[in-house]
N, C-alpha and C positions, 0 to 999 in steps of 0.2 A: 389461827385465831383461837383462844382460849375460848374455850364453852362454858358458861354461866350455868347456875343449877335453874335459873327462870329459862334460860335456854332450850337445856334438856325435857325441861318439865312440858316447855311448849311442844320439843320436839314430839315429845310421848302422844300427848292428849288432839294434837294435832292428826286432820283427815290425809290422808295416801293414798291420792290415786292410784290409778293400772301404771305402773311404769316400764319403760322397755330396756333391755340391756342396751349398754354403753352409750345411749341418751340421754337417759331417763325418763321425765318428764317431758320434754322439748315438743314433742308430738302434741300435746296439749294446745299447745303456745301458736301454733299453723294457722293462719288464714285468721287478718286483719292485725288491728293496730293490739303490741303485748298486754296493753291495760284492759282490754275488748276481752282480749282471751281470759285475762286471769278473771276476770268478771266472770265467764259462764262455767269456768271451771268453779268456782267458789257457790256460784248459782247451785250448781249438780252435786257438790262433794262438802260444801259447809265453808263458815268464813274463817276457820283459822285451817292451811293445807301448809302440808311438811310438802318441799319439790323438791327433784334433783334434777338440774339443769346439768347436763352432760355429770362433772364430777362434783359441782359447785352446790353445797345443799344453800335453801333456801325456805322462808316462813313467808306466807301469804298472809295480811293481815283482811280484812274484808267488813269487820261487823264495827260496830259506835262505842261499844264497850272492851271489847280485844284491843282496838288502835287505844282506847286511854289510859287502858292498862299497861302498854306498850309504850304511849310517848311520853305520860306523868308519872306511871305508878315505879316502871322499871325500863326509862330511861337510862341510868347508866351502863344496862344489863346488855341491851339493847343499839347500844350508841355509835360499835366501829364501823366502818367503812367499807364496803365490798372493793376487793383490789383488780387492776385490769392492767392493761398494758399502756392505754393510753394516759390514765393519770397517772402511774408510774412514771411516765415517759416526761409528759407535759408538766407533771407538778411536784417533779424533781424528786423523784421516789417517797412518795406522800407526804411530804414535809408538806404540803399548803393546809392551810387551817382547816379547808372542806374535805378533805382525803385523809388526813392525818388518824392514825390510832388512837382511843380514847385511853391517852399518857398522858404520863405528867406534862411531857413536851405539847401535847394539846392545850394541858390545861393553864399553860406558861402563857402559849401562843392566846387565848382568851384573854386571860390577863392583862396581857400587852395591848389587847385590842378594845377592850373595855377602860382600861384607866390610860391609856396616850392615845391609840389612833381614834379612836372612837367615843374620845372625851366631852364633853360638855360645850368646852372650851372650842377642842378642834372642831368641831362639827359647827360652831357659831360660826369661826372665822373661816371658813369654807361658804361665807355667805354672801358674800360678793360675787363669787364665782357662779353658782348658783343663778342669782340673779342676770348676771353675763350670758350664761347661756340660755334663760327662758328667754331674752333679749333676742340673742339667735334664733334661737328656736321661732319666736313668733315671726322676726323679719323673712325666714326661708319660708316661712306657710305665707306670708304674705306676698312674698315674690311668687307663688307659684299658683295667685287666683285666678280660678278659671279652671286648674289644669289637672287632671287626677295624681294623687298625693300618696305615696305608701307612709300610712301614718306609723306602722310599725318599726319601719326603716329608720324614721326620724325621730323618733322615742328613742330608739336604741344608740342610734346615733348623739342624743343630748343627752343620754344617762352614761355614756361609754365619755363622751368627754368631760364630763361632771367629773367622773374618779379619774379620769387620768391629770387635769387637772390638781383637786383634791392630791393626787398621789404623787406628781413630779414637777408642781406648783407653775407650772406655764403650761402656754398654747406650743407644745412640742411643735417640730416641725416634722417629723417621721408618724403625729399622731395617728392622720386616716388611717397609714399602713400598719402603725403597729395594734389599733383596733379591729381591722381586716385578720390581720393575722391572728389575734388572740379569736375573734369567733369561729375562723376557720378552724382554731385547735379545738374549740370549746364542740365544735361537733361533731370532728374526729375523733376527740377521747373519749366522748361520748356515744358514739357507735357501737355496732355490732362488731365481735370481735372474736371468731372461734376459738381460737387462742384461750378466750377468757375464761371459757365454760370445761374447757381441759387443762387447765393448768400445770398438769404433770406430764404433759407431750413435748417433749422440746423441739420434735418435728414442728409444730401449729408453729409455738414463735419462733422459728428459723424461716419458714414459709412467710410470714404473714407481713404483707405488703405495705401497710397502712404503718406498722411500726417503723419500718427505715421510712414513709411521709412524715411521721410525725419528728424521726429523732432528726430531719433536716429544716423542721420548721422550728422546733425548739433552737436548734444552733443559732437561724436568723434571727429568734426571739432573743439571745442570747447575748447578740452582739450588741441588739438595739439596749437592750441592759444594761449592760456593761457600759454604755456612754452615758446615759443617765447616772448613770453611778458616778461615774471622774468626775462629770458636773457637779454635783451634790457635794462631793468631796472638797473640791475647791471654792468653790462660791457657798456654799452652807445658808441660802436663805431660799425662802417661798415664794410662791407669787404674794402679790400686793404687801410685802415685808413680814408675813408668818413664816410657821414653821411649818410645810408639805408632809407629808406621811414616811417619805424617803427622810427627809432632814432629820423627821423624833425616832427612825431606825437606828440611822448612824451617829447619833447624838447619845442614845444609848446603848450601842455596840461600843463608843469610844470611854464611857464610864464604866463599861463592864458591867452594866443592865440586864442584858441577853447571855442566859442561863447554857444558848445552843452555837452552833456557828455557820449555821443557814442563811445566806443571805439575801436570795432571788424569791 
């Protein structure tokens, strides 16, 4: 990743801990939950801390005016993506809008999500569905009085089929599974990852177990994709007669709209 000169600057004026060889920082990080720790480190050493987690440098933000210097003043500066194995793995070597490098390819993928998927328009006619499933939603809390409710479960569950909906314009029949599977990824790639922290070891990723889980779950994600896709192909409409988020992809993949050739 190319260093910014507000980068470096923060680097500079930025507090540094006691660091250890071939660690660094990590020691810090021991005993409770990472945001616990970087809390009492920031507590003891001040709110902006230069870290180096094994090889991976790293800026601590902690104060009211650091963070809005940080997320309005020098947001673009500020903006890539720390890279890991699992969203490498799972979001197709950071092609997905939240992993992606602050490029132009980012700034395409924006675009496309602001003026088609995320239009006025599309988000109106997404209202039926919507409605369909607070429907659901309330008829399962209804069937289940009396009986204790993980309401979390069920949010997730009515907002995981809102977009799959929204995105492949029916009540899929693989839905449950391929919502299972996309949280199982979402907190695999999400994990700890040694691998991540050494990046220049190619021992760590030839060891590291969770990658051949993930590049076997992607494969099944893969397939279930790819049949969503023939569908779309051939039939080219939405549910209740719109046009789904898959349709205004290949609607403008087929005009030559799409600047890239990403297509999952």
């Amino acid at each position: 990743m190319e260093e910014t000169q507000f980068c470096q600057k923060i680097r500079e004026i930025a507090s540094k801990p006691p660091k250890l060889p071939v660690i660094g920082h990590l020691h810090h990080l021991v005993g409770g939950m990472p945001h616990h720790a970087l809390r009492r480190v920031a507590q003891k050493y001040g709110p902006v801390l230069y870290l180096k987690l094994g090889e991976v440098p790293a800026v601590v933000i902690s104060s009211r005016e650091a963070t809005k210097e940080v997320v309005k003043v020098q947001d673009p500066a500020c903006a890539d993506r720390p890279e890991s194995i699992g969203s490498k793995i799972m979001w197709y070597d950071y092609t997905d809008i939240a992993f992606s490098a602050y490029n132009e390819y980012w700034r395409q993928m924006r675009k496309i999500c602001i003026l088609e998927l995320l239009s006025a328009k599309n988000v109106k006619s997404f209202g039926s569905i919507r409605q369909d499933e607070v429907s659901r939603l309330i008829k399962s809390l209804q069937s289940s009085s009396g009986e204790a409710i993980n309401l979390t479960e069920k949010v997730f569950a009515f907002t995981s089929s809102i977009t799959c909906r929204a995105a492949f314009g029916k009540v899929m029949r693989d839905r449950d599974m391929l919502i299972a599977m996309l949280k199982k990824a979402v907190t695999m790639a999400g994990g700890f990852e040694l691998a991540d922290l050494f990046p220049s070891s190619k021992l760590l990723h030839v060891l590291s177990w969770n990658k051949y889980k993930l590049l076997r779950m992607r494969r099944k994600l893969d397939m279930i994709l790819d049949v969503i896709l023939e569908e779309h192909k051939l039939k080219q409409s939405g549910e209740f007669g719109g046009e789904d988020i898959v349709d205004v992809l290949l609607r403008m993949q087929k005009n030559g709209e799409l600047q890239f050739s990403h297509h999952k």
